[in-house]
C-alpha positions as CSV (number, residue, x, y, z in Angstrom):
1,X,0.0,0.0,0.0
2,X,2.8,2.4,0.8
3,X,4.5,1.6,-2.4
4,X,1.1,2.7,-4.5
5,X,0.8,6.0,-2.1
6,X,4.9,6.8,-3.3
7,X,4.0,5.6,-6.7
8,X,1.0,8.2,-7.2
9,X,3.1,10.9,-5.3
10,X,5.7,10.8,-7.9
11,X,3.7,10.7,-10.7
12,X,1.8,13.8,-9.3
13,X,5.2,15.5,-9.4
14,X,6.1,14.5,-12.5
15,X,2.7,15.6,-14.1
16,X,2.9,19.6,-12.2
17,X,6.8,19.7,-12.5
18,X,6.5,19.7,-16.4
19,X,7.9,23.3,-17.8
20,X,4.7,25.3,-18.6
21,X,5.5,25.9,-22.2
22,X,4.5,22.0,-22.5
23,X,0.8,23.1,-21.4
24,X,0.7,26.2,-23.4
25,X,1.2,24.2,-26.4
26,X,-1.0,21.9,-26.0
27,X,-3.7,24.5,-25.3
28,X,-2.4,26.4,-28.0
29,X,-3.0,22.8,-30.9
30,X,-6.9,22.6,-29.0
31,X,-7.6,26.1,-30.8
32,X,-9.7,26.4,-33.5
33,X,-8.9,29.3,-36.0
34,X,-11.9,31.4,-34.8
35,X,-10.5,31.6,-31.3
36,X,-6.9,32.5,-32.1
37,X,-8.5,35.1,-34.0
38,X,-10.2,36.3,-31.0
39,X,-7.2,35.7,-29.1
40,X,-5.2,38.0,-31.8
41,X,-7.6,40.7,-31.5
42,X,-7.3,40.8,-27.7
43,X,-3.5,41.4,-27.5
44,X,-3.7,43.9,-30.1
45,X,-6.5,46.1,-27.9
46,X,-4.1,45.8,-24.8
47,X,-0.7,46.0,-26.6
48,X,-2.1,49.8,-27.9
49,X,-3.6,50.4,-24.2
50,X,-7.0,49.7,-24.5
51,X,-9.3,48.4,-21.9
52,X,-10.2,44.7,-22.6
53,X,-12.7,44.3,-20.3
54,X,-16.1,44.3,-22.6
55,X,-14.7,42.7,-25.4
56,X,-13.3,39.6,-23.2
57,X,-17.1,39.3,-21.3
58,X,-18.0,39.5,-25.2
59,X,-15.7,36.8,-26.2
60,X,-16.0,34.7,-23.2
61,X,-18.2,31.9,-23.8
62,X,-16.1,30.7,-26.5
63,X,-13.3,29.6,-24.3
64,X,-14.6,27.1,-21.3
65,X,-12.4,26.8,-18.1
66,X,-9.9,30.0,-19.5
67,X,-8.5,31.6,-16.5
68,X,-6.8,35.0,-16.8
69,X,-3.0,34.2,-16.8
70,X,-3.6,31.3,-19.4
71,X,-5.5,33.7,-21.6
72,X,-3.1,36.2,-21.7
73,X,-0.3,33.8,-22.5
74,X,-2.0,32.0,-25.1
75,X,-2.8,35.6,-26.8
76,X,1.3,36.7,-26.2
77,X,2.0,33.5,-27.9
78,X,-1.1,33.5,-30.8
79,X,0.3,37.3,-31.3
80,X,4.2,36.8,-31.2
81,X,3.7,33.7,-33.4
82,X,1.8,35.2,-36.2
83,X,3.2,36.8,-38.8
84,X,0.8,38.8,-40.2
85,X,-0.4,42.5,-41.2
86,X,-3.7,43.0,-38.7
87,X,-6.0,45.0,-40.3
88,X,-9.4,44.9,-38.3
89,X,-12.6,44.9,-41.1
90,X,-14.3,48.1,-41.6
91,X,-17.4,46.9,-39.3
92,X,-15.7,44.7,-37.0
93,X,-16.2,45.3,-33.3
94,X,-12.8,45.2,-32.5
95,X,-12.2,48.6,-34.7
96,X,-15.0,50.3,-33.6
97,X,-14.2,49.9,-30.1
98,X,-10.8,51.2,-30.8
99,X,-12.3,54.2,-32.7
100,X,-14.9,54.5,-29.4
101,X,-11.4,54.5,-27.2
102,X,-9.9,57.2,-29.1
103,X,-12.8,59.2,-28.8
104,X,-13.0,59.1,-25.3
105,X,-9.2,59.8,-25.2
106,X,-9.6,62.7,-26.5
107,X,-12.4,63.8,-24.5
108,X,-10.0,63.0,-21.8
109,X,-7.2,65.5,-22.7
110,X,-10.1,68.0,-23.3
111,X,-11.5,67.8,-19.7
112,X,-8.1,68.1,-18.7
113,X,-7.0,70.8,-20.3
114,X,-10.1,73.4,-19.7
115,X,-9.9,71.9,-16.2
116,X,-6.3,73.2,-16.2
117,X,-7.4,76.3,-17.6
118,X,-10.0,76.9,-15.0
119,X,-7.6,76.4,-12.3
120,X,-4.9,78.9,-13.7
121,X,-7.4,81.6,-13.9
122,X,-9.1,81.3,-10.5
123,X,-5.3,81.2,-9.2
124,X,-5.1,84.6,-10.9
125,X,-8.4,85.9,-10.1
126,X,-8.3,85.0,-6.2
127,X,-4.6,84.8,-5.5
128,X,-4.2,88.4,-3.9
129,X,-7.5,88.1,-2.3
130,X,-6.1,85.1,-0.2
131,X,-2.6,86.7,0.2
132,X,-4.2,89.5,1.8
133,X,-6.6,86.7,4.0
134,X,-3.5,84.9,5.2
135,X,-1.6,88.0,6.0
136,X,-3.7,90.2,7.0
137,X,-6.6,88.5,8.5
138,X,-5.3,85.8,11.0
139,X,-1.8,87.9,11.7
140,X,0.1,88.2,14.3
141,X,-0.2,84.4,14.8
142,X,0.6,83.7,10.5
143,X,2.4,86.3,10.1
144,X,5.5,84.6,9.8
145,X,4.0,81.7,8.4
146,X,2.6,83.2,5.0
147,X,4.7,86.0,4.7
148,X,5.2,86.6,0.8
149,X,8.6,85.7,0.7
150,X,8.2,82.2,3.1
151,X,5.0,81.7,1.6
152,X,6.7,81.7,-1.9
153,X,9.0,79.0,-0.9
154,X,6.3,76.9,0.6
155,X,4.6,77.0,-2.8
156,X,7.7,76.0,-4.4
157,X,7.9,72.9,-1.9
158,X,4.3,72.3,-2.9
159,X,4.9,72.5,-6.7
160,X,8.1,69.8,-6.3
161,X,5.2,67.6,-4.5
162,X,2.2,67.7,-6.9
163,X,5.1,66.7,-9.5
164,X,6.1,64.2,-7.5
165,X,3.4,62.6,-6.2
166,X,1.0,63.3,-9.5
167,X,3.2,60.8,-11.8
168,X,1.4,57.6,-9.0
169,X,-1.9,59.0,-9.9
170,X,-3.2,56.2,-12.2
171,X,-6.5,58.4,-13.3
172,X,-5.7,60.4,-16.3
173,X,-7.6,63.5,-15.6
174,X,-6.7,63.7,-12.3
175,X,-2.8,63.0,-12.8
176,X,-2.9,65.7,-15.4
177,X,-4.7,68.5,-13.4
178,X,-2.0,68.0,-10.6
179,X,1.4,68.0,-13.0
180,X,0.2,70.6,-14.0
181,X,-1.1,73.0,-11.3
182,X,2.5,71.6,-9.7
183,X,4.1,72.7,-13.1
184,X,2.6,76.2,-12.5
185,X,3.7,76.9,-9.0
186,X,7.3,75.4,-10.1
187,X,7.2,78.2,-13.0
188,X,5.2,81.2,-10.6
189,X,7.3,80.5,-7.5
190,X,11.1,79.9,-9.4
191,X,10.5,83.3,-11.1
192,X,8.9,85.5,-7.9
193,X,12.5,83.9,-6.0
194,X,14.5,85.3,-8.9
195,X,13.2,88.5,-9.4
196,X,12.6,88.9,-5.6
197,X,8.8,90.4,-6.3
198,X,6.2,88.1,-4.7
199,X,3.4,89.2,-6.1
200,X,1.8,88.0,-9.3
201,X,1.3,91.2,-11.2
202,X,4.4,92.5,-10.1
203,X,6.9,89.8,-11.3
204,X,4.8,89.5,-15.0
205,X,5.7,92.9,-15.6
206,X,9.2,91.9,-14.4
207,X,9.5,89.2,-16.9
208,X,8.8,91.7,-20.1
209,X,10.8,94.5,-18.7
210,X,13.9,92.4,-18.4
211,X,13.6,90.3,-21.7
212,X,14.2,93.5,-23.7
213,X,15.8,95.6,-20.8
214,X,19.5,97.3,-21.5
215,X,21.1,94.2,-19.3
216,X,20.7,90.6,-21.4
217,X,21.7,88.7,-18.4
218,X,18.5,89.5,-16.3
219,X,17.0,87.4,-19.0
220,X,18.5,84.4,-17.9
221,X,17.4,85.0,-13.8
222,X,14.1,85.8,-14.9
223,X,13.4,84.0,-18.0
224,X,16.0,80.9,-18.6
225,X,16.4,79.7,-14.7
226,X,12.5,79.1,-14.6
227,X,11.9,77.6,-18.1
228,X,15.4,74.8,-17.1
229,X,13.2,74.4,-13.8
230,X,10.0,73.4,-15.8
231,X,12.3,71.4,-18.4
232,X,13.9,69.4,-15.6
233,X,10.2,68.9,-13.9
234,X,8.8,67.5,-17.4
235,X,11.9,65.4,-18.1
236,X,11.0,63.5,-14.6
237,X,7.3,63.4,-15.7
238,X,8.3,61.9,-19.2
239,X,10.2,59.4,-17.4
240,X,7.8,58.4,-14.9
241,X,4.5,58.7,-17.2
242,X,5.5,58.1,-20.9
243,X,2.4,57.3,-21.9
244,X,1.6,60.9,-21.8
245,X,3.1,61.7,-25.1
246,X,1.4,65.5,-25.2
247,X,4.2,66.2,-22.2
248,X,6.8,66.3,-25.4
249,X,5.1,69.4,-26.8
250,X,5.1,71.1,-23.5
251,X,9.4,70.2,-22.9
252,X,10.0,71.3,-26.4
253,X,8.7,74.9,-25.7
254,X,10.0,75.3,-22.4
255,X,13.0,74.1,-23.8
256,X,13.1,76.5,-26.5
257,X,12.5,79.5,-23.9
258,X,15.1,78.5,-21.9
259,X,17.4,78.5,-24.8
260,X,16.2,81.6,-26.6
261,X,16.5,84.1,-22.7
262,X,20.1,83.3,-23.3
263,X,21.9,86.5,-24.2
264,X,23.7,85.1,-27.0
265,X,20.8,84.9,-29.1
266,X,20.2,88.7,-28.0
267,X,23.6,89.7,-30.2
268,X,23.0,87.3,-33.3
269,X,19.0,88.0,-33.4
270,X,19.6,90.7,-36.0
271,X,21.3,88.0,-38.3
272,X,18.8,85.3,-37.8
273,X,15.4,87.1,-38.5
274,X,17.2,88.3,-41.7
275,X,17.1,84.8,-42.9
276,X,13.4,85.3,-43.1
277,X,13.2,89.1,-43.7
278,X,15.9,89.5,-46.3
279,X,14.4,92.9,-47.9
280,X,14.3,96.2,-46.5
281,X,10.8,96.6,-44.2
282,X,9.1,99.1,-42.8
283,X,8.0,96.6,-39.8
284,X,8.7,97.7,-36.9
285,X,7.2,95.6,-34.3
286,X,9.9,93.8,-32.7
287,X,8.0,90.9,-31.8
288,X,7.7,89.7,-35.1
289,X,11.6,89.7,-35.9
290,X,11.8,87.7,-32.2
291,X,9.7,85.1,-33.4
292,X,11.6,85.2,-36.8
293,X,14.8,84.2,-34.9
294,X,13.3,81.9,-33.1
295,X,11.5,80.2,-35.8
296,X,14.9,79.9,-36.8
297,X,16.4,78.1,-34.5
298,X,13.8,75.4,-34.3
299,X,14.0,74.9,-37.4
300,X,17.8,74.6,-37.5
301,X,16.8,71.6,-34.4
302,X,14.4,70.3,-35.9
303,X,17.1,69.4,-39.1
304,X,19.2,68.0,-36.9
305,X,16.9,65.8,-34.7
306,X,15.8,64.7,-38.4
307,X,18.8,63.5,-39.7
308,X,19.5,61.6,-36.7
309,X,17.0,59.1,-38.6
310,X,16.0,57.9,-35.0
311,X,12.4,56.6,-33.5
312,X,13.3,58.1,-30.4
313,X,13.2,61.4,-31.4
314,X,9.7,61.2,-33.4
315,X,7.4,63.3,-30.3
316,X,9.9,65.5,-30.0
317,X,10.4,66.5,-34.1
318,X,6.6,66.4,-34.3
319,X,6.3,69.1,-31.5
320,X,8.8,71.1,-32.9
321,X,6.8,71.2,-36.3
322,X,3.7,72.0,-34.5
323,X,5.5,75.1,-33.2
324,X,7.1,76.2,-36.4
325,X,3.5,75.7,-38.0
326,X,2.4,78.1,-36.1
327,X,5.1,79.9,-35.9
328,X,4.9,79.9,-40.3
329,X,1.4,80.9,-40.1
330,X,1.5,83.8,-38.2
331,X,4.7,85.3,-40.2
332,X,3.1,85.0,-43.5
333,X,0.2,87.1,-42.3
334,X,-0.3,90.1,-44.7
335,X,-1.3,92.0,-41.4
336,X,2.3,92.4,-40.2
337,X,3.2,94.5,-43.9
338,X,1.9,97.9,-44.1
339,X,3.2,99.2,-47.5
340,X,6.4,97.3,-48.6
341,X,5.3,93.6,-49.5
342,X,8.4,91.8,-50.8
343,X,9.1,90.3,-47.3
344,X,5.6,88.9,-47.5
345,X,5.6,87.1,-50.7
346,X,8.9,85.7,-50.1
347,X,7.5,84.1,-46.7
348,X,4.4,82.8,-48.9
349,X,6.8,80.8,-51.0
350,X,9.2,80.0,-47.7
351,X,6.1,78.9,-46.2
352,X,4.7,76.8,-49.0
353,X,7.9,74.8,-49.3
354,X,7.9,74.0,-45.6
355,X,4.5,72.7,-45.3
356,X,5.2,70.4,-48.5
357,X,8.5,69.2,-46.6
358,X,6.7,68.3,-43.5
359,X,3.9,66.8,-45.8
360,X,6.3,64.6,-47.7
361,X,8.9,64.3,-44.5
362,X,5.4,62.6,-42.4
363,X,4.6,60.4,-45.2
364,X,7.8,59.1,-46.0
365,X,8.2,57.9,-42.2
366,X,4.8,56.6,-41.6
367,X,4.1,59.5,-38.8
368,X,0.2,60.4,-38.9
369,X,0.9,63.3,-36.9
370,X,3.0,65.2,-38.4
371,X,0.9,64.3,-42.0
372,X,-1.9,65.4,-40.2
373,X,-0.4,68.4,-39.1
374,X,0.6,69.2,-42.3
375,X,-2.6,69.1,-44.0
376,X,-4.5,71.2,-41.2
377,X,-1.9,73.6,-41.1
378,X,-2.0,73.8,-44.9
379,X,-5.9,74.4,-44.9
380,X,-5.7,76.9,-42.3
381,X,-2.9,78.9,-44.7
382,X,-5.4,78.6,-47.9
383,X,-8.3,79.7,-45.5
384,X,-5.9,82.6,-44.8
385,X,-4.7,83.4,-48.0
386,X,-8.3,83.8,-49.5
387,X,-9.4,86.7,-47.2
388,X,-6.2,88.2,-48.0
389,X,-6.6,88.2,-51.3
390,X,-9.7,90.3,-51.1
391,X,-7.6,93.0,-48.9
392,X,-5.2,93.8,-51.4
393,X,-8.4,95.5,-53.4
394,X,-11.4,96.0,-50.6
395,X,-12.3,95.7,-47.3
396,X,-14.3,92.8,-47.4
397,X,-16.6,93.0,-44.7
398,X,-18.0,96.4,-46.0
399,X,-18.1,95.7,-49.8
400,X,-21.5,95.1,-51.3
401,X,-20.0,91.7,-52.7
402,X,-19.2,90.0,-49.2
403,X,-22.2,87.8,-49.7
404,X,-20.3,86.3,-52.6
405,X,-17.0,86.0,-50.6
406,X,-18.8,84.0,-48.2
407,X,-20.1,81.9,-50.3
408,X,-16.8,81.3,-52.1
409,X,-15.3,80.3,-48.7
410,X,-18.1,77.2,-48.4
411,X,-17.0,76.7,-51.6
412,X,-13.4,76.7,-50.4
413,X,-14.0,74.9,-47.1
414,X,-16.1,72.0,-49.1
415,X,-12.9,71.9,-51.8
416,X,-10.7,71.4,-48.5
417,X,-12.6,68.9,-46.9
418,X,-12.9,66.5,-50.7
419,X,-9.1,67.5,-51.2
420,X,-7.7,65.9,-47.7
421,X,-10.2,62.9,-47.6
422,X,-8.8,62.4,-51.4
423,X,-5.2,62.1,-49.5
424,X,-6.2,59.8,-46.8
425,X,-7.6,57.5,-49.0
426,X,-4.5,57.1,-50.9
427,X,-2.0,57.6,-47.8
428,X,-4.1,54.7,-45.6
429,X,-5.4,52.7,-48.9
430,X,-9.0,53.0,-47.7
């Protein structure tokens, strides 16, 4: 009896100490084609970080006696072993739930960002109003305590923590709306330290007195300091959270601040905004020239981050082409040119060849959203251009023909609309 008790003991540990690729396998040659299918679908929903959830309780009764962990190492092995080109059917659940994902994505990042927004401005609005509370009201036992100058570097200390702490926040909405109100005290309270004024109205005028002032290197206390703060906070937030891929627009411009307070740029500003105001002008806004030099220099980055040819650096060149975009739109606007116009059409053609580079440089490396980019950005420009057309000879709110304009910009819109669906039907082969 003892010898059949040993003999089923062994043979129990023989049967579990088998390596667990032996029962993967054979659950693997028990699937029908329909099921690795399913299987397929499912680790390509959670490979792009979509929630599984409905479509498993969808899926479920065709699998009996699946637990969790074998399901999701028969779809890693169903997925690693196929060597296919996934391309979901037009009607098929699995795309539409990925569209319905996307959607809600984005309606994500918009409750975030207008919740942002709203916190910024009642920061503004009641800031003072609380300063004056917390001084005033409940001195002499605060008075040390929220002084403007200790009360500044408390803030500071609470920015460093909602930086901190908000990259363990796993809701999206909520992680964002504290990086960020964190990202603002880091920016409000680094710049009140360096120009020693601790009030909000005080150091903004600051901040524009000393970015053109006499001495160049007040920019740097006021200006550069700050923006390295924010770049080092949103390097740490890029590390801890990179699924937030929106963060690399954010570094890219505080990145370019921080570089463009330098005073260097100061000296060799008058040779760079040449580059894209060659002819004699009678602008004289000084603005525009700044963001001519500046356009500039991205641009010069972006050329070298290009021909690095590297995946790595593919958020970061597509936020630097949003920038530039911009940046490209607002230069070739007739309404900085009063009388001489040869600095204008020469943007028009600088402008044109930039948004066909970007167009072609998207395509050619598979990158939607710089393509994308591309094509709104060029829609917006023709949208532009038409209006100004119609200034060059009349106002065109207060001619009798604006009826007409109108209705040539419908026509104009509806063109736009045909002309980029045309594109994405032979970009995506749809």
């Amino acid at each position: 009896m003892k010898k059949i008790i040993l003999l089923i003991f062994l043979c129990c540990i023989s049967t579990y100490g088998k390596p667990v690729s032996d029962s993967i396998a054979n659950h693997l040659s028990l699937l029908n084609n329909k099921q690795k299918t399913i299987l397929y679908e499912f680790e390509v929903l959670k490979n792009n970080g979509f929630s599984t959830d409905q479509f498993w309780l969808k899926h479920k009764s065709q699998f009996s006696g699946l637990t969790n962990d074998l399901r999701d190492e028969l779809a890693k092995q169903v997925f690693e072993n196929s060597h296919i080109e996934y391309a979901p059917p037009k009607d098929s659940a699995v795309k539409l739930w990925m569209q319905t994902q996307f959607l809600t994505n984005w309606m994500f990042y918009l409750s975030a960002f207008i919740a942002i927004c709203a916190l910024v401005a009642l920061f503004r609005n009641y800031w003072n109003m609380l300063l004056d509370v917390l001084v005033k009201r409940l001195a002499p036992l605060f008075r040390l305590l929220f002084s403007p100058v200790l009360l500044t570097y408390e803030l500071l200390l609470v920015g460093v923590a909602c930086v901190f702490y908000g990259c363990t926040i796993e809701e999206f909405v909520l992680r964002t709306v504290i990086i960020h109100f964190g990202l603002c005290l880091l920016w409000s309270q680094s710049t009140a330290i360096f120009v020693k004024e601790y009030w909000v109205k005080k150091y903004f005028l600051e901040i524009e007195n000393k970015f053109w002032g006499v001495n160049p290197w007040d920019a740097i206390k006021t200006i550069c300091l700050p923006a390295i703060i924010i770049t080092g906070a949103l390097l740490y937030v890029l590390y801890k959270v990179p699924a937030d891929t929106f963060y690399n627009y954010e570094i890219v411009l505080s990145s370019l601040t921080a570089v463009y307070a330098l005073p260097f740029w100061r000296v060799v500003e008058k040779y760079l905004h040449r580059i894209l105001f060659p002819f004699q002008s009678d602008q004289k806004d000084r603005s525009i020239k700044s963001l001519g030099g500046c356009t500039i220099i991205a641009l010069l980055a972006v050329i070298g981050l290009v021909l690095q040819w590297n995946p790595v650096f593919y958020n970061v060149i597509a936020a630097l082409i949003s920038l530039l975009l911009f940046s490209f739109l607002i230069l070739s606007s007739k309404f900085n040119y009063r009388y001489n116009f040869a600095n204008y059409y020469y943007l028009q053609f600088i402008t044109i060849l930039f948004l066909g580079a970007v167009f072609m440089y998207g395509f050619h490396i598979r990158l939607s959203e710089i393509v994308w980019f591309s094509l709104i950005a060029g829609s917006i420009y023709i949208m532009i251009k038409y209006f100004e057309i119609f200034s060059f000879f009349s106002d065109w709110k207060r001619s009798k023909a604006w009826a007409w304009k109108l209705l040539g910009f419908a026509v104009l819109l509806w063109l736009l609309a045909k002309a980029i669906l045309y594109v994405s039907q032979n970009l995506y082969g749809i």
